[in-house]
mmJSON file of the N, C-alpha and C atoms, coordinates in Angstrom:
{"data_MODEL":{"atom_site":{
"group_PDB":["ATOM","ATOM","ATOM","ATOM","ATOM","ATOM","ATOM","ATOM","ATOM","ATOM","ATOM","ATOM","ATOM","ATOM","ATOM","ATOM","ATOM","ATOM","ATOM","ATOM","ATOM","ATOM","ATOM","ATOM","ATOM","ATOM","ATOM","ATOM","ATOM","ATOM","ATOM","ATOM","ATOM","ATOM","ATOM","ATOM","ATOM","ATOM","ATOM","ATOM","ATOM","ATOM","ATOM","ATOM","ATOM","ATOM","ATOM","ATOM","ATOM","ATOM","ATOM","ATOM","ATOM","ATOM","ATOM","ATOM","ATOM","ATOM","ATOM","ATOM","ATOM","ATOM","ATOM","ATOM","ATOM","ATOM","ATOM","ATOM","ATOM","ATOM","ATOM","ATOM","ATOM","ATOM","ATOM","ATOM","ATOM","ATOM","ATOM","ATOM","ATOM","ATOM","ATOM","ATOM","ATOM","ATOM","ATOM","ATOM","ATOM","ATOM","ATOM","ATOM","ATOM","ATOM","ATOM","ATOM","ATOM","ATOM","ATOM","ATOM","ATOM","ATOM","ATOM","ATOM","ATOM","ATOM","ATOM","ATOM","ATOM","ATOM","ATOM","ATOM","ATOM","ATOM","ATOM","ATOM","ATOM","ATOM","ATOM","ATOM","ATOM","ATOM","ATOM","ATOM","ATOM","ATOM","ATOM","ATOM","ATOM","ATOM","ATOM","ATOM","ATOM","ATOM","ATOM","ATOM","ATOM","ATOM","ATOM","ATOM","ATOM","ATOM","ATOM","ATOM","ATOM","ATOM","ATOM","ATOM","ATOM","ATOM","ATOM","ATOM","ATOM","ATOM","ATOM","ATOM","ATOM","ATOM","ATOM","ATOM","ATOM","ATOM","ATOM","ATOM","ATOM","ATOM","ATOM","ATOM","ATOM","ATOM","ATOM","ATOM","ATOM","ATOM","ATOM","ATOM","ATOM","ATOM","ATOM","ATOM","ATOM","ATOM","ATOM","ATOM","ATOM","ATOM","ATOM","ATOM","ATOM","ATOM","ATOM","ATOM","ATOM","ATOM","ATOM","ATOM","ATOM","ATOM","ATOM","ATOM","ATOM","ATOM","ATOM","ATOM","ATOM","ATOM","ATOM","ATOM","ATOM","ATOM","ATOM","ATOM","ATOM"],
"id":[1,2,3,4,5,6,7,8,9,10,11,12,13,14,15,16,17,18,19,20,21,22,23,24,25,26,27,28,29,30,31,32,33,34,35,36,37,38,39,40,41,42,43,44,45,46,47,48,49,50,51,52,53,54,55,56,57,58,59,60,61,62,63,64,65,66,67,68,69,70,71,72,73,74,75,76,77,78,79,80,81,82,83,84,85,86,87,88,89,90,91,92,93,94,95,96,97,98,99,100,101,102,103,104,105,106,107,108,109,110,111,112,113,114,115,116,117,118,119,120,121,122,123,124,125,126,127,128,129,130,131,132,133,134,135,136,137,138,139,140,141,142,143,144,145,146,147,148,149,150,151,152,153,154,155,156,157,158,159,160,161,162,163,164,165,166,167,168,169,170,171,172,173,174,175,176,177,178,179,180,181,182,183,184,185,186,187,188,189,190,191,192,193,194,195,196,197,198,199,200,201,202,203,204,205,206,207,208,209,210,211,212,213],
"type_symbol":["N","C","C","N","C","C","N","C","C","N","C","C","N","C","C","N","C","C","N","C","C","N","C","C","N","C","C","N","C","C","N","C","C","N","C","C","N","C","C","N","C","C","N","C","C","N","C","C","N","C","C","N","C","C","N","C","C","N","C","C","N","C","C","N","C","C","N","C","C","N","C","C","N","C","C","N","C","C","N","C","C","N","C","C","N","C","C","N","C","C","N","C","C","N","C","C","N","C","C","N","C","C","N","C","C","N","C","C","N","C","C","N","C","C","N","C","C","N","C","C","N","C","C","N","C","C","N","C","C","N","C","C","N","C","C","N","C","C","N","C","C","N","C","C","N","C","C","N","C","C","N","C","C","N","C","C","N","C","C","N","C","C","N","C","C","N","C","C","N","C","C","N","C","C","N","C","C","N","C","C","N","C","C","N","C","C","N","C","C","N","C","C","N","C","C","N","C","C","N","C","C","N","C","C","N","C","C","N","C","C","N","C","C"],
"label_atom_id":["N","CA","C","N","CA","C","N","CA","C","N","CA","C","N","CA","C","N","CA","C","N","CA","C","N","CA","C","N","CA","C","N","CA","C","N","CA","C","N","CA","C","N","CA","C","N","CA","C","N","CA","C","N","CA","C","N","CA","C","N","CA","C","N","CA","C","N","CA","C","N","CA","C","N","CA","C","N","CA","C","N","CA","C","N","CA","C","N","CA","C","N","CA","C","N","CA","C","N","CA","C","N","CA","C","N","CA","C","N","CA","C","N","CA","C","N","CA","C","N","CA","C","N","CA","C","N","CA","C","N","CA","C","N","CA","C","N","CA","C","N","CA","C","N","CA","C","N","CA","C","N","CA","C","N","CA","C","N","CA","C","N","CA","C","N","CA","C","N","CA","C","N","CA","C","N","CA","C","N","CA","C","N","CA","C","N","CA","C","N","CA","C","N","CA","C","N","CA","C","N","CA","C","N","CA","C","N","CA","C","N","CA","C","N","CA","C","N","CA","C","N","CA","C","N","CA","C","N","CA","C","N","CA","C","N","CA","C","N","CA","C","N","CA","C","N","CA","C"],
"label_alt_id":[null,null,null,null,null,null,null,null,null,null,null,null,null,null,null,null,null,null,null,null,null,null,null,null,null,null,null,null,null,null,null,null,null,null,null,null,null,null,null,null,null,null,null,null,null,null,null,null,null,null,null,null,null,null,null,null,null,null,null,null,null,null,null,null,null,null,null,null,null,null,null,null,null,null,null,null,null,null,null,null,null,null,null,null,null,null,null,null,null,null,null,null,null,null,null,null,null,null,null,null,null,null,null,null,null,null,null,null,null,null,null,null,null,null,null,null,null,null,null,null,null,null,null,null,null,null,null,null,null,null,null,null,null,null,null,null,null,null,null,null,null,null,null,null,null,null,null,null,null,null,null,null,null,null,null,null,null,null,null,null,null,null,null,null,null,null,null,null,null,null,null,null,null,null,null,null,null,null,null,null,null,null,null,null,null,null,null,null,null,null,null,null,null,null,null,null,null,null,null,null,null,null,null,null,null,null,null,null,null,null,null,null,null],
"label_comp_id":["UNK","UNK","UNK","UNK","UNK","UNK","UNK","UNK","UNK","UNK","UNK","UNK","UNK","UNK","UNK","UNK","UNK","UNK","UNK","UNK","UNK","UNK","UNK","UNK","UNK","UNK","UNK","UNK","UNK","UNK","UNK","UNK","UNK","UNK","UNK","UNK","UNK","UNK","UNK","UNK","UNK","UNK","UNK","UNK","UNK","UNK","UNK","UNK","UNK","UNK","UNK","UNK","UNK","UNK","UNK","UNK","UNK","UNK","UNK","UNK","UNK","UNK","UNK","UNK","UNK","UNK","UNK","UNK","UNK","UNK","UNK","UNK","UNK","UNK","UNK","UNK","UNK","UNK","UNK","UNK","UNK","UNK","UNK","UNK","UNK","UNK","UNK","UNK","UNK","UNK","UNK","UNK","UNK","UNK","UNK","UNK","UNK","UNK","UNK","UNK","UNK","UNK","UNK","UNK","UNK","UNK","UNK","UNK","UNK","UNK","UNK","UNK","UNK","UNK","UNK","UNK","UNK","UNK","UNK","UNK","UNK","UNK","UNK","UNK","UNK","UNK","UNK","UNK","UNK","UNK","UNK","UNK","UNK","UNK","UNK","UNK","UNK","UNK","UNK","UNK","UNK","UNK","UNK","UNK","UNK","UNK","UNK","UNK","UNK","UNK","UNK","UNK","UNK","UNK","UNK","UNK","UNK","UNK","UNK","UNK","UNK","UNK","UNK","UNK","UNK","UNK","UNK","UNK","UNK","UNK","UNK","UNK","UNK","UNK","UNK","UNK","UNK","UNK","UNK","UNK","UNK","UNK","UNK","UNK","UNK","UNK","UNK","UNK","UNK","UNK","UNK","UNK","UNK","UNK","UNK","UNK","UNK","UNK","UNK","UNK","UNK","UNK","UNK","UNK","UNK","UNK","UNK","UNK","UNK","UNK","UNK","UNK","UNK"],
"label_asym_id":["A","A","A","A","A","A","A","A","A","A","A","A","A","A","A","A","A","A","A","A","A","A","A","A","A","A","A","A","A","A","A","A","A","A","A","A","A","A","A","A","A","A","A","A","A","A","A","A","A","A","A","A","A","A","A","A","A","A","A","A","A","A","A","A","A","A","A","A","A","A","A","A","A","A","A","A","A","A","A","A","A","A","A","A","A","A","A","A","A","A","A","A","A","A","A","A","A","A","A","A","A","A","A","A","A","A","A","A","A","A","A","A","A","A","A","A","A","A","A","A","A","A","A","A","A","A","A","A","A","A","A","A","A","A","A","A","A","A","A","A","A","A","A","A","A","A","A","A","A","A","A","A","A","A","A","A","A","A","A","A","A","A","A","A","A","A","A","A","A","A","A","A","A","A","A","A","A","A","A","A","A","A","A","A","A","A","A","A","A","A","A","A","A","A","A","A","A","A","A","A","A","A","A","A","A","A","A","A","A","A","A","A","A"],
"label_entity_id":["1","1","1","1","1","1","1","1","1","1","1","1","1","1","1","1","1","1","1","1","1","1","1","1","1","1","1","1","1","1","1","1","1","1","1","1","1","1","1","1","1","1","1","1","1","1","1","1","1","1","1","1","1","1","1","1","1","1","1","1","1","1","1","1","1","1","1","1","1","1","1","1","1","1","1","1","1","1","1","1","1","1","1","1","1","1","1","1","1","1","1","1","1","1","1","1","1","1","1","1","1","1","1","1","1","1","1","1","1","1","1","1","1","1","1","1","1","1","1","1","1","1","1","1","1","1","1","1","1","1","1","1","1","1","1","1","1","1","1","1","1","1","1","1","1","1","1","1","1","1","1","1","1","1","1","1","1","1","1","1","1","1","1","1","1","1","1","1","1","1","1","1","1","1","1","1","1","1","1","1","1","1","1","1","1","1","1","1","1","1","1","1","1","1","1","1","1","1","1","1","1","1","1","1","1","1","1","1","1","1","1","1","1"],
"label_seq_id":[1,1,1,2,2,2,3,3,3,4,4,4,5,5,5,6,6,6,7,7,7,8,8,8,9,9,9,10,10,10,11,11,11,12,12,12,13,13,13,14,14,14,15,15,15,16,16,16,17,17,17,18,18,18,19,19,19,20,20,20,21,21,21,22,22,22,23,23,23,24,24,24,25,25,25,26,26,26,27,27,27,28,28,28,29,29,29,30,30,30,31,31,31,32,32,32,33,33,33,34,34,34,35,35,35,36,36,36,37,37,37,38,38,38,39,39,39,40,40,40,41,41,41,42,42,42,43,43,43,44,44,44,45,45,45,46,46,46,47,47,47,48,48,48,49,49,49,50,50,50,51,51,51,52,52,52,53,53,53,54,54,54,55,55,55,56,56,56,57,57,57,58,58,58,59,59,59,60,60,60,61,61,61,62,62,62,63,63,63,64,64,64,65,65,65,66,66,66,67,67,67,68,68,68,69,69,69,70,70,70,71,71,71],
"pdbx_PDB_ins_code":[null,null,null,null,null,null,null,null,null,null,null,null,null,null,null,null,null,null,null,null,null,null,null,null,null,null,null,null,null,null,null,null,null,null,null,null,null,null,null,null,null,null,null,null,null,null,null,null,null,null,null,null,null,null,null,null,null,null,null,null,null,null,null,null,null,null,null,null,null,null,null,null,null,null,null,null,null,null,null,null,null,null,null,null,null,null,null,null,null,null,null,null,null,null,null,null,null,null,null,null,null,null,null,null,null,null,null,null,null,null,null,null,null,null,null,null,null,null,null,null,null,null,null,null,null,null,null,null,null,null,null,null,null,null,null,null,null,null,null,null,null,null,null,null,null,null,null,null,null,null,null,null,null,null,null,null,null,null,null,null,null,null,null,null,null,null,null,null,null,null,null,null,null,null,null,null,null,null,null,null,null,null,null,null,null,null,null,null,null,null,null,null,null,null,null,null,null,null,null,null,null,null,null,null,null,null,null,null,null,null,null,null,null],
"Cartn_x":[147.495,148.64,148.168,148.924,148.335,149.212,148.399,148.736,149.232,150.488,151.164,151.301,150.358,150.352,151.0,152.127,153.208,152.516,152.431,151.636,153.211,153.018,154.211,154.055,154.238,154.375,155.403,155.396,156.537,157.25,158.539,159.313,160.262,161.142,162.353,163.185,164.885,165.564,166.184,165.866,166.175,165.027,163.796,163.033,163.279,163.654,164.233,165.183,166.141,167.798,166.83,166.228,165.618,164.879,164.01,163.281,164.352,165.252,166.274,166.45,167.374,168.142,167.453,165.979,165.449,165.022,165.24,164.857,165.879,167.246,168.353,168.96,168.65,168.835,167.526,166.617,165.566,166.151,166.588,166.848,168.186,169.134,170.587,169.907,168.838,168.722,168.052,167.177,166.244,167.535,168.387,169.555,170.45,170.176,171.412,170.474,168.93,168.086,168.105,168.075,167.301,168.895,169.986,171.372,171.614,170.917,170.893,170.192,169.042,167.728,168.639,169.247,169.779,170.72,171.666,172.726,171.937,170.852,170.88,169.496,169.198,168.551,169.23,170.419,171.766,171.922,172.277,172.466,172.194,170.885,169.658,169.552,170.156,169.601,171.019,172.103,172.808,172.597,172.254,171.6,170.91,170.104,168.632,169.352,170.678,171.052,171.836,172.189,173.099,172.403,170.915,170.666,169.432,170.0,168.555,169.486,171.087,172.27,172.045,172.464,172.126,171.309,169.78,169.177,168.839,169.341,169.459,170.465,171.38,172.098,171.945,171.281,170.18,169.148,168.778,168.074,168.336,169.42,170.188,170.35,171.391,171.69,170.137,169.376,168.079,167.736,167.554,166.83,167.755,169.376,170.307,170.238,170.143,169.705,168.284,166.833,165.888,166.095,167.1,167.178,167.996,169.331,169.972,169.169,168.073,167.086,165.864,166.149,165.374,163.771,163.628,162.074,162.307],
"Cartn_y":[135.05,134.25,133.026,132.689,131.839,130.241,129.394,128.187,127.321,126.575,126.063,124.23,123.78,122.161,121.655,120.938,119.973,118.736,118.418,116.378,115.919,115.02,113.783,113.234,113.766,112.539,112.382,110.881,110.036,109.619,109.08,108.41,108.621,108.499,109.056,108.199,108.714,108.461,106.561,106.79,105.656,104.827,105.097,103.814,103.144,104.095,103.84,102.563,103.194,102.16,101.068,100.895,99.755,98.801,99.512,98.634,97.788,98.997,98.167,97.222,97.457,96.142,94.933,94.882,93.712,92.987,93.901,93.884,92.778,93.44,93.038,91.676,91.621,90.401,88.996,89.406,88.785,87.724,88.845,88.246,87.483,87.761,86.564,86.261,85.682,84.762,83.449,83.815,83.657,82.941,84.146,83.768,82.045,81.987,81.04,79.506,80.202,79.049,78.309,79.065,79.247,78.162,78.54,78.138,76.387,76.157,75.148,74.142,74.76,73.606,73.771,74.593,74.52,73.16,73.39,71.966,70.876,70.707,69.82,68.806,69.819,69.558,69.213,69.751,69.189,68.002,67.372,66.493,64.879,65.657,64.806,64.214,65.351,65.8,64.577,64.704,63.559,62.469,62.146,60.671,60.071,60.915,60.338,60.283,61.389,61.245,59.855,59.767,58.441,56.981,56.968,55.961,56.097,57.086,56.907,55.789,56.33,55.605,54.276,54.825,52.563,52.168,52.671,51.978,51.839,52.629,52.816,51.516,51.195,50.564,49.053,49.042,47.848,47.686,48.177,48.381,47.823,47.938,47.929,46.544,46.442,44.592,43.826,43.773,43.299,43.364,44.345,44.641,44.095,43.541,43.298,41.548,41.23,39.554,38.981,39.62,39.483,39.203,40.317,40.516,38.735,38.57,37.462,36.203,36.471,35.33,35.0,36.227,35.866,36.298,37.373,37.935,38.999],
"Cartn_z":[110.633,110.282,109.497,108.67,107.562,107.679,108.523,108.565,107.508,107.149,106.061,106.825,105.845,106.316,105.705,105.744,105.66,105.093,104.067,103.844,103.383,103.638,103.365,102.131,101.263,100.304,99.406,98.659,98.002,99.237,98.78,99.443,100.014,101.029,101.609,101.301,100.887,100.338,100.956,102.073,102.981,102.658,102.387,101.773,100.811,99.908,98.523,98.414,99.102,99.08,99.944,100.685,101.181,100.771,99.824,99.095,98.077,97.281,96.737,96.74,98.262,98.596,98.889,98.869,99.334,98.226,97.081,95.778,95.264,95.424,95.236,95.563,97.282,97.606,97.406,97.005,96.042,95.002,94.213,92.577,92.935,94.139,94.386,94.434,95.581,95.862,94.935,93.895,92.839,91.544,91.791,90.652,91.114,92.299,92.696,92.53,93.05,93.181,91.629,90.587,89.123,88.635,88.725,89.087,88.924,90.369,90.752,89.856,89.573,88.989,87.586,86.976,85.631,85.59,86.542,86.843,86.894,87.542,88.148,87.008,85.793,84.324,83.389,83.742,82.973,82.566,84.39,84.6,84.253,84.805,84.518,82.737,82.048,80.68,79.55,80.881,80.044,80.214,81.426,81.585,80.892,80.821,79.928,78.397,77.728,76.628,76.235,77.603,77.316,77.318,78.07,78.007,76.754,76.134,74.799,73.821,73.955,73.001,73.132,73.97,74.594,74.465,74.135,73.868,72.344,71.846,69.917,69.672,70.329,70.031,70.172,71.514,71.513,70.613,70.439,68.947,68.249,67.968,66.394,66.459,67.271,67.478,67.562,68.106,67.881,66.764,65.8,64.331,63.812,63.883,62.838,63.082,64.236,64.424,64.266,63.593,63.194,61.858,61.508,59.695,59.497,60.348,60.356,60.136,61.01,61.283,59.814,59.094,58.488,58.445,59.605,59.3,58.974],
"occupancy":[1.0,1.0,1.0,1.0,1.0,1.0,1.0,1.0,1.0,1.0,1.0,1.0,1.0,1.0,1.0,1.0,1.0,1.0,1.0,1.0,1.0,1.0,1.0,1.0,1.0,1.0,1.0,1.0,1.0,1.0,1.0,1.0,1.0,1.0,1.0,1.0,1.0,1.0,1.0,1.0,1.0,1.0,1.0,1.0,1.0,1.0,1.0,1.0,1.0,1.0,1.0,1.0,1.0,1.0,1.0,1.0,1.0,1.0,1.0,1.0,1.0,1.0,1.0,1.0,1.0,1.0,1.0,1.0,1.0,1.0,1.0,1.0,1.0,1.0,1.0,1.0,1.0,1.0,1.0,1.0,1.0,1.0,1.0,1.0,1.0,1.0,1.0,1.0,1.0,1.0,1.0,1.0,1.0,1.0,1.0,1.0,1.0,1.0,1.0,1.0,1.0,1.0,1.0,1.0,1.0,1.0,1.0,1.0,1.0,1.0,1.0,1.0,1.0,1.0,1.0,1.0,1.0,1.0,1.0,1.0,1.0,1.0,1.0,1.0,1.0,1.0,1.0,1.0,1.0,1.0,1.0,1.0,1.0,1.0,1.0,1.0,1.0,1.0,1.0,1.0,1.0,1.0,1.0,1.0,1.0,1.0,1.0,1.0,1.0,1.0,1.0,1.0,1.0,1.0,1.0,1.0,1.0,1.0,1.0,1.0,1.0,1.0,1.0,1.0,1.0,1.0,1.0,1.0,1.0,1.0,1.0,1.0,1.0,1.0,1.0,1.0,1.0,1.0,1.0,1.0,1.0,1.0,1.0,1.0,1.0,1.0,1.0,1.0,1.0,1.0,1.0,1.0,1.0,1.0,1.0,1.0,1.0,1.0,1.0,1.0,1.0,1.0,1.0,1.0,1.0,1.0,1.0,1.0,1.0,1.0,1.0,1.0,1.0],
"B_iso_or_equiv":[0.0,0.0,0.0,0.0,0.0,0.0,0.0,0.0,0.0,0.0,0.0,0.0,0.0,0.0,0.0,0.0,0.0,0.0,0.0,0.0,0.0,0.0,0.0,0.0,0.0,0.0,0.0,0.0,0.0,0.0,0.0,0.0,0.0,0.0,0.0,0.0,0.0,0.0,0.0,0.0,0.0,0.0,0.0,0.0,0.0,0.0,0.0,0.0,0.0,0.0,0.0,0.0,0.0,0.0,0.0,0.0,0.0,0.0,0.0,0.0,0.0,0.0,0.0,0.0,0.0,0.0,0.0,0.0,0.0,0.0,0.0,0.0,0.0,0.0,0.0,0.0,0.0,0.0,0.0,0.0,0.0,0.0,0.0,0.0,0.0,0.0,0.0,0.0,0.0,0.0,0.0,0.0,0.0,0.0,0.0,0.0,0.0,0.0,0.0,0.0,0.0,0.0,0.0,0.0,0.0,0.0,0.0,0.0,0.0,0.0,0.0,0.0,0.0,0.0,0.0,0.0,0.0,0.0,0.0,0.0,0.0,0.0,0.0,0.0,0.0,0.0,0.0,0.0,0.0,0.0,0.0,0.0,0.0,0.0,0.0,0.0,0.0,0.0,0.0,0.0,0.0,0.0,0.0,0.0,0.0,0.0,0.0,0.0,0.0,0.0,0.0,0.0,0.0,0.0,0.0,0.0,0.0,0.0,0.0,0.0,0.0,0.0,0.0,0.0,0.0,0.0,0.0,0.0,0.0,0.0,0.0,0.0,0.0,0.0,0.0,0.0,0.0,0.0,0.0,0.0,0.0,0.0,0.0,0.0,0.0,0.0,0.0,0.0,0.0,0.0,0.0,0.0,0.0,0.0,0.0,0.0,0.0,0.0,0.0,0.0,0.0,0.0,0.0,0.0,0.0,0.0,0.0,0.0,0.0,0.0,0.0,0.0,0.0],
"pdbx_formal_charge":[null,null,null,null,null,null,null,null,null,null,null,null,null,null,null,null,null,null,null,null,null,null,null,null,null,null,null,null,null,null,null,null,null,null,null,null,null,null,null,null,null,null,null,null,null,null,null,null,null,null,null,null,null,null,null,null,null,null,null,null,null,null,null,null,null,null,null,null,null,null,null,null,null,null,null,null,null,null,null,null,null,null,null,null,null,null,null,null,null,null,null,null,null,null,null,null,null,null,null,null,null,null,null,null,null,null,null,null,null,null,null,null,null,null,null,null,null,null,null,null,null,null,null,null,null,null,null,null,null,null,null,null,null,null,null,null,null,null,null,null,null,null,null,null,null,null,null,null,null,null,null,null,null,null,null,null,null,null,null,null,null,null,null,null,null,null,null,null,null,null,null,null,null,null,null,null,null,null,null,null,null,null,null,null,null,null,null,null,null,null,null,null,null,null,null,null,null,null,null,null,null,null,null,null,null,null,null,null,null,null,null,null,null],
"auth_seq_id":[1,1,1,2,2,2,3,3,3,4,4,4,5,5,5,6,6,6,7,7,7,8,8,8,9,9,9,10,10,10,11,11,11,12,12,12,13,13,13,14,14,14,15,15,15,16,16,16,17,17,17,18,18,18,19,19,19,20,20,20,21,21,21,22,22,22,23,23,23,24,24,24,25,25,25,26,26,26,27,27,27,28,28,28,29,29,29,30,30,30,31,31,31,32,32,32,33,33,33,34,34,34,35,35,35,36,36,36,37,37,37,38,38,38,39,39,39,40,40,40,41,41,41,42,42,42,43,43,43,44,44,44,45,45,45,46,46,46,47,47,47,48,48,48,49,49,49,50,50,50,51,51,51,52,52,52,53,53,53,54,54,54,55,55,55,56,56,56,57,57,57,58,58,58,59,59,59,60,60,60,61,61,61,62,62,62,63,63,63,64,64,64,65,65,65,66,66,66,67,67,67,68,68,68,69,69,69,70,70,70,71,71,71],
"auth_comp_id":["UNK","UNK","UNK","UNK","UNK","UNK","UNK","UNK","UNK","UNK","UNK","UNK","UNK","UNK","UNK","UNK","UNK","UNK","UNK","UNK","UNK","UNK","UNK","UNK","UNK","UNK","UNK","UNK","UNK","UNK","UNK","UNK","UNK","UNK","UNK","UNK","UNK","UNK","UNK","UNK","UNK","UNK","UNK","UNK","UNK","UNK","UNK","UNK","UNK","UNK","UNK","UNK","UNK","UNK","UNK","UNK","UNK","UNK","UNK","UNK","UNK","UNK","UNK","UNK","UNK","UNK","UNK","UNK","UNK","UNK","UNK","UNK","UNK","UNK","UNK","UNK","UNK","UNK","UNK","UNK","UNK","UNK","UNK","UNK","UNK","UNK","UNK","UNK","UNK","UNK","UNK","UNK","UNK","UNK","UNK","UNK","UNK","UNK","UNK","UNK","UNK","UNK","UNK","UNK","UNK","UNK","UNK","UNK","UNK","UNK","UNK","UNK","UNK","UNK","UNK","UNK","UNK","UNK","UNK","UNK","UNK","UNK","UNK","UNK","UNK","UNK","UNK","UNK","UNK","UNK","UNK","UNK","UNK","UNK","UNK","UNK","UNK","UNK","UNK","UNK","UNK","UNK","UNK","UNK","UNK","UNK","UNK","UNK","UNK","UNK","UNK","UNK","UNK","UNK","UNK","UNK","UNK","UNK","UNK","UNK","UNK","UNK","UNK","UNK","UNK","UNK","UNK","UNK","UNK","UNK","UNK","UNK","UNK","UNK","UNK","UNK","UNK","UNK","UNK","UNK","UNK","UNK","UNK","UNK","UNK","UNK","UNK","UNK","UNK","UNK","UNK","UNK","UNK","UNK","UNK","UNK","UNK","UNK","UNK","UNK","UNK","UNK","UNK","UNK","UNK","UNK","UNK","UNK","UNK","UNK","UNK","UNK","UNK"],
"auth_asym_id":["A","A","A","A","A","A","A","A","A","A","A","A","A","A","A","A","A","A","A","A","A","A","A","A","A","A","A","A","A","A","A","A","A","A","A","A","A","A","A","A","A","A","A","A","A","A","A","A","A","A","A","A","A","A","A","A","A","A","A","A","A","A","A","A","A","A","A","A","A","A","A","A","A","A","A","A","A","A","A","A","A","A","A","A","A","A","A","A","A","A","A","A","A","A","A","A","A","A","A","A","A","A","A","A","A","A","A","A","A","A","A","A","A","A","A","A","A","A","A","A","A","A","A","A","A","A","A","A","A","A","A","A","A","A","A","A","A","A","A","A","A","A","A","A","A","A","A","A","A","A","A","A","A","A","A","A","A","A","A","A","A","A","A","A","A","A","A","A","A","A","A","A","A","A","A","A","A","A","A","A","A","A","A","A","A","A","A","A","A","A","A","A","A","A","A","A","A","A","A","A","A","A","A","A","A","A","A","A","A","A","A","A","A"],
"auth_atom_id":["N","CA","C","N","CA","C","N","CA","C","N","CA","C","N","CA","C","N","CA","C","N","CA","C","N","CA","C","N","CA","C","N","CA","C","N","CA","C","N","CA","C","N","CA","C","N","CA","C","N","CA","C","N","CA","C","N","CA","C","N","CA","C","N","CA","C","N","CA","C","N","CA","C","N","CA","C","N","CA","C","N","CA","C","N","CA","C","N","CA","C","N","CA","C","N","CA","C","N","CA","C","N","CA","C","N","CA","C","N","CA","C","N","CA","C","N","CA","C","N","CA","C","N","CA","C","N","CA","C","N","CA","C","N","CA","C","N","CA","C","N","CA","C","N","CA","C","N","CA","C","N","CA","C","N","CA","C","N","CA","C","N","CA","C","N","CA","C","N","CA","C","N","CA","C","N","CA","C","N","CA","C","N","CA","C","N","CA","C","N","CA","C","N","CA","C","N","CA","C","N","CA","C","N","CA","C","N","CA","C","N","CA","C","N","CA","C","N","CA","C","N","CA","C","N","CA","C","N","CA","C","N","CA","C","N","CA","C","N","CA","C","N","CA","C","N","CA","C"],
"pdbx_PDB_model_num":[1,1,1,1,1,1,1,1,1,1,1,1,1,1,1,1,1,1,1,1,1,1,1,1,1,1,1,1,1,1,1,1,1,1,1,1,1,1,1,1,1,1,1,1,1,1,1,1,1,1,1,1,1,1,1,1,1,1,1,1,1,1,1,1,1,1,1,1,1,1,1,1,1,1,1,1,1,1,1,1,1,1,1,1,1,1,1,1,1,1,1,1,1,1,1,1,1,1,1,1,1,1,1,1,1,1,1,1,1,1,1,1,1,1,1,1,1,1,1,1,1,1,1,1,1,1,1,1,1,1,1,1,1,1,1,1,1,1,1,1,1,1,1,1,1,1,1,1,1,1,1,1,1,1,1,1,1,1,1,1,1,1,1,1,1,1,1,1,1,1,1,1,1,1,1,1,1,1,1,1,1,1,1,1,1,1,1,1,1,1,1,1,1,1,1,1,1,1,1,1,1,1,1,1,1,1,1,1,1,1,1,1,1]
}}}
């Protein structure tokens, strides 16, 4: 009688969807993090735009009362 050995290999369908999902809930989670730091560069990103104005504008009045002055 001729013995037939069974090996296991690749993956079962239930590993599969498992790995997936961990896959899956990975990248939310990655997506929401990535999300956040975007807002919050934004933010940051008008601040700094607004106080570059203000300071151009300070500028200006300074460079326009030098010229007044005469240097």
């Amino acid at each position: 009688m001729i013995r037939i050995h069974k090996t296991k290999r690749g993956f079962t369908l239930v590993e599969m969807i498992l790995v997936i999902a961990i896959i899956v809930i990975l990248a939310s989670v990655m997506t929401i993090a990535i999300a956040g730091y975007l807002n919050n560069a934004n933010s940051v990103k008008a601040k700094v735009s607004s106080n570059n104005s203000s300071l151009i504008s300070k500028n200006k009045d300074i460079n326009s009362n030098f010229i007044d002055l005469g240097y």
